[in-house]
KETORFI-314092 format. One record per residue (C-alpha): residue in three letters; x, y, z; chain; residue number from 1. Coordinates in nm, 2 decimals, always signed. Layout:
REC rest      u      v      w kette  nr
REC  ala      X      Y      Z     A NUM
...
***
This chain:
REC rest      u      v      w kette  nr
REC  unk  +0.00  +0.00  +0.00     A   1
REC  unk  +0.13  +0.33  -0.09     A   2
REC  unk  +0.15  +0.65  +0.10     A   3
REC  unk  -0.15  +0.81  -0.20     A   4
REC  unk  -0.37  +0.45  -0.14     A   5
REC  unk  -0.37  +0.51  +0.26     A   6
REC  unk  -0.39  +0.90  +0.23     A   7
REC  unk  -0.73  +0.86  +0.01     A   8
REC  unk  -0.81  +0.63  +0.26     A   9
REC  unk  -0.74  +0.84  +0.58     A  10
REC  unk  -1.03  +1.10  +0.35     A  11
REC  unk  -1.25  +0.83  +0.29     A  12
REC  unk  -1.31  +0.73  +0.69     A  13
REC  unk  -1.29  +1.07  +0.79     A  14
REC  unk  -1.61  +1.16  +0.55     A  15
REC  unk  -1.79  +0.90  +0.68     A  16
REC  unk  -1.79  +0.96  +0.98     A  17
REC  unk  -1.65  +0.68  +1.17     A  18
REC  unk  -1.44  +0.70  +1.45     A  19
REC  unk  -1.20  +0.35  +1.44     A  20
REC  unk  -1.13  +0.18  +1.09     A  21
REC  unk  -0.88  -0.11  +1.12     A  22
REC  unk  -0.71  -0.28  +0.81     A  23
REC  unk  -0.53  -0.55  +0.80     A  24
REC  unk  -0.35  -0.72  +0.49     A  25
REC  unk  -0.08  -0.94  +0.43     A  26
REC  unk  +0.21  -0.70  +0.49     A  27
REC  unk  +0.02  -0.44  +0.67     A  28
REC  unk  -0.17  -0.33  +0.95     A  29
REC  unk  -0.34  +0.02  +0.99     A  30
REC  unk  -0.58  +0.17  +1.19     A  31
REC  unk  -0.77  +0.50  +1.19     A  32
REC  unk  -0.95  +0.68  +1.48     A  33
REC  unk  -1.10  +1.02  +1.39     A  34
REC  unk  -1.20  +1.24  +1.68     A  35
REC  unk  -1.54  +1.41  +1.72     A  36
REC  unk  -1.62  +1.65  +1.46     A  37
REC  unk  -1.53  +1.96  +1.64     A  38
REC  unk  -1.20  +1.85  +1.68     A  39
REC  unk  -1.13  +1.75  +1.30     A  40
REC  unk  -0.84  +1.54  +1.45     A  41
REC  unk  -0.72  +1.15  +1.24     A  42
REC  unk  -0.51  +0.98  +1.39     A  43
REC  unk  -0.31  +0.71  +1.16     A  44
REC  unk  -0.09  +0.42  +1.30     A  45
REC  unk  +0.09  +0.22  +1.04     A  46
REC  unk  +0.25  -0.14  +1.16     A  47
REC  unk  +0.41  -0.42  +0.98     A  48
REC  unk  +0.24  -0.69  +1.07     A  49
REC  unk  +0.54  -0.95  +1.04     A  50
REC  unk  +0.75  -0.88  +1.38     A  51
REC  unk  +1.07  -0.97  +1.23     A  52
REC  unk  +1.02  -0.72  +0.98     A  53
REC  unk  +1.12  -0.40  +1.08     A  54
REC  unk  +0.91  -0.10  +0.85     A  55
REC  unk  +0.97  +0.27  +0.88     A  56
REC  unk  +0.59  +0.47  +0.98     A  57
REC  unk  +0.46  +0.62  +0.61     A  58
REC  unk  +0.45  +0.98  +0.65     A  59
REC  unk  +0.13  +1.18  +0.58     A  60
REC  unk  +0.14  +1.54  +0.41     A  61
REC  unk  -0.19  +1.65  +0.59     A  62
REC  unk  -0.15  +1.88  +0.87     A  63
REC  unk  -0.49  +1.70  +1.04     A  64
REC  unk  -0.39  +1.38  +0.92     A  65
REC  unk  -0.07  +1.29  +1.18     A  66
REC  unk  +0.10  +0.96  +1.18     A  67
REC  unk  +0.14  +0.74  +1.49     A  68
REC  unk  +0.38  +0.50  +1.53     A  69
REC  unk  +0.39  +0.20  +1.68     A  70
REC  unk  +0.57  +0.17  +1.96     A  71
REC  unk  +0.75  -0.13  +2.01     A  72
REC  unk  +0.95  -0.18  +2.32     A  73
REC  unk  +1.10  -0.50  +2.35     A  74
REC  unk  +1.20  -0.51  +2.03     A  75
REC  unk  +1.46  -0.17  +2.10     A  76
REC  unk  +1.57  -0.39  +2.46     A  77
REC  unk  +1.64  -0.64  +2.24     A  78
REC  unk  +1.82  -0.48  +2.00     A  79
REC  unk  +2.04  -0.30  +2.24     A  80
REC  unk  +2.12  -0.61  +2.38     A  81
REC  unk  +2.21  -0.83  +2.08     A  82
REC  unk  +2.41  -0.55  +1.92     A  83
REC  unk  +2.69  -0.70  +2.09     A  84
REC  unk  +2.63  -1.05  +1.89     A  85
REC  unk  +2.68  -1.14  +1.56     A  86
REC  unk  +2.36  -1.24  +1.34     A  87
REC  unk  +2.38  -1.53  +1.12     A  88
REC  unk  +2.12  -1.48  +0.89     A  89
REC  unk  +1.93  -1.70  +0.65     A  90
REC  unk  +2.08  -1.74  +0.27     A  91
REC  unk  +1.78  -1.87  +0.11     A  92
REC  unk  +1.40  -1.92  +0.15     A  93
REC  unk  +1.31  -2.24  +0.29     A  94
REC  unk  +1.22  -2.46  +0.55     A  95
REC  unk  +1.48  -2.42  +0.82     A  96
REC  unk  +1.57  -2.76  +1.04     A  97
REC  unk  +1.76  -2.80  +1.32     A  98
REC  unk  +1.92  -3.19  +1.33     A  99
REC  unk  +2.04  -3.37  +1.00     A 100
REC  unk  +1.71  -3.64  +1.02     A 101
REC  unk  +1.43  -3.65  +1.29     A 102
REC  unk  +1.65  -3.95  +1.47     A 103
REC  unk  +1.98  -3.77  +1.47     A 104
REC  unk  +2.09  -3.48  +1.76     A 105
REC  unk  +2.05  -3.12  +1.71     A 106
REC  unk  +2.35  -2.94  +1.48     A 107
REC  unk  +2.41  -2.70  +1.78     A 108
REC  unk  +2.26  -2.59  +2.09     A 109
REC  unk  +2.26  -2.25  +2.31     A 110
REC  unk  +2.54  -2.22  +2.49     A 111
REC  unk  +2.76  -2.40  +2.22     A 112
REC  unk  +3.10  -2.31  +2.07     A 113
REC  unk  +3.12  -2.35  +1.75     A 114
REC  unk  +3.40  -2.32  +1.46     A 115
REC  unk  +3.39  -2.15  +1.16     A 116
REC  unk  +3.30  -2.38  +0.88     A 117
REC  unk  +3.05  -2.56  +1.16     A 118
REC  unk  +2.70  -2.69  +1.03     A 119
REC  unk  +2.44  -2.49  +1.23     A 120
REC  unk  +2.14  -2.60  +1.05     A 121
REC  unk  +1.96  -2.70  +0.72     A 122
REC  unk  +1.75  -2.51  +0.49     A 123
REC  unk  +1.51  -2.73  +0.28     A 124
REC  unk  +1.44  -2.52  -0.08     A 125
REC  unk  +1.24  -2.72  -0.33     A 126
REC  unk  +1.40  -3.09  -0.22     A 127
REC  unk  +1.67  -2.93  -0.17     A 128
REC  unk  +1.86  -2.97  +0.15     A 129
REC  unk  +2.13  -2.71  +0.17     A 130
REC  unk  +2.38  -2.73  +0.51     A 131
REC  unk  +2.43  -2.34  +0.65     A 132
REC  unk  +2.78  -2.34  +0.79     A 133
REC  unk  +2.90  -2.09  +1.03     A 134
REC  unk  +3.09  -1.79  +0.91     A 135
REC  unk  +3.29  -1.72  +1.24     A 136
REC  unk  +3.39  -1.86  +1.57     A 137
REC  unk  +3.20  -1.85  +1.92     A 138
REC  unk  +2.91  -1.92  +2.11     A 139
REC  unk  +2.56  -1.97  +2.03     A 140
REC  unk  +2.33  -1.71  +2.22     A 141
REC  unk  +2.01  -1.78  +2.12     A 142
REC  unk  +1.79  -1.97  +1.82     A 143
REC  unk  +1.57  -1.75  +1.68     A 144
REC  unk  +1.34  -2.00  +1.47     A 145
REC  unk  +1.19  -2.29  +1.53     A 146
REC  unk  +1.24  -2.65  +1.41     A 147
REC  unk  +1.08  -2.68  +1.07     A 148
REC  unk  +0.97  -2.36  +1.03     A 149
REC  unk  +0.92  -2.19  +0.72     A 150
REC  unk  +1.23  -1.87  +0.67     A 151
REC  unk  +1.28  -1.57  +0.46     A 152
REC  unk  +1.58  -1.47  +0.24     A 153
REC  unk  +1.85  -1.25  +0.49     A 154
REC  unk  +1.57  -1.35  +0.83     A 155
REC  unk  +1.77  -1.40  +1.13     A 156
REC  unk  +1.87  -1.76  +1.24     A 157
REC  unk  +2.09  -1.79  +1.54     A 158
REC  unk  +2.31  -1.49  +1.77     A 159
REC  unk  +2.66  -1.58  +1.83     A 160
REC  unk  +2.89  -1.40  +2.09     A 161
REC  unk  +3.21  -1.36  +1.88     A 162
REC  unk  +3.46  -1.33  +2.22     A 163
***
């Protein structure tokens, strides 16, 4: 949705007369609450709806029309807090998988020191299972996806402590 789409919008609900109009799509989520009439006042918030996803608030040129952003908190705490980490990030789309086969152990765990050149996982793309190996030396932090869980191109996998 573009920032013309959701300003003809913002006009639309505010003509109508209602006070709350949510939307919700596949990459988006926006809600608009107009005040009484008297007041003239929209108020827009503008939220990916993917949490890993990160998106910047669209900005609105109308003077009565001011964007709200979502805040976020724990996401900021987190980010503080793993800026100290290196992010090993997913190469391809795919399903991501933890343990070679569903009767062999896990690749690695948290807490674990692992090598450069270490597998850390697999990523199944179209029959495809592709080994992700480990770019530097340390230890694991924290997972940050599930066990067969679908993954996007460059989505975070696993925080490693580099000292």
């Amino acid at each position: 949705m573009d920032l013309k789409e959701i300003q003809n919008l913002i006009k639309f609900v505010a003509k109508s007369g209602a006070s709350e109009v949510k939307l919700e799509m596949d990459d988006v989520k926006i809600t608009i609450r107009t005040g009484s009439e008297s007041d003239s006042k929209t108020t827009v918030q503008y939220a990916p709806v993917a949490p890993h996803i990160p998106q910047a608030v669209a900005p609105v040129a109308e003077a009565a029309a001011p964007v709200a952003p979502v805040a976020v908190p724990t996401e900021a705490a987190e980010e503080d807090e793993s800026s100290k980490y290196i992010t090993v990030k997913s190469p391809i789309i795919g399903t991501f998988y933890r343990k070679p086969s569903p009767d062999k152990p896990l690749f690695v765990e948290v807490g674990q020191t692992i090598a450069e050149g270490d597998v850390l996982c697999i990523i199944e793309a179209m029959k495809l299972f592709n080994e992700i190996e480990s770019e530097v030396s340390g230890k694991v932090v924290k997972i940050l996806v599930d066990d067969s869980s679908p993954v996007e191109f460059d989505q975070p996998l696993f925080l490693v402590d580099p000292s």
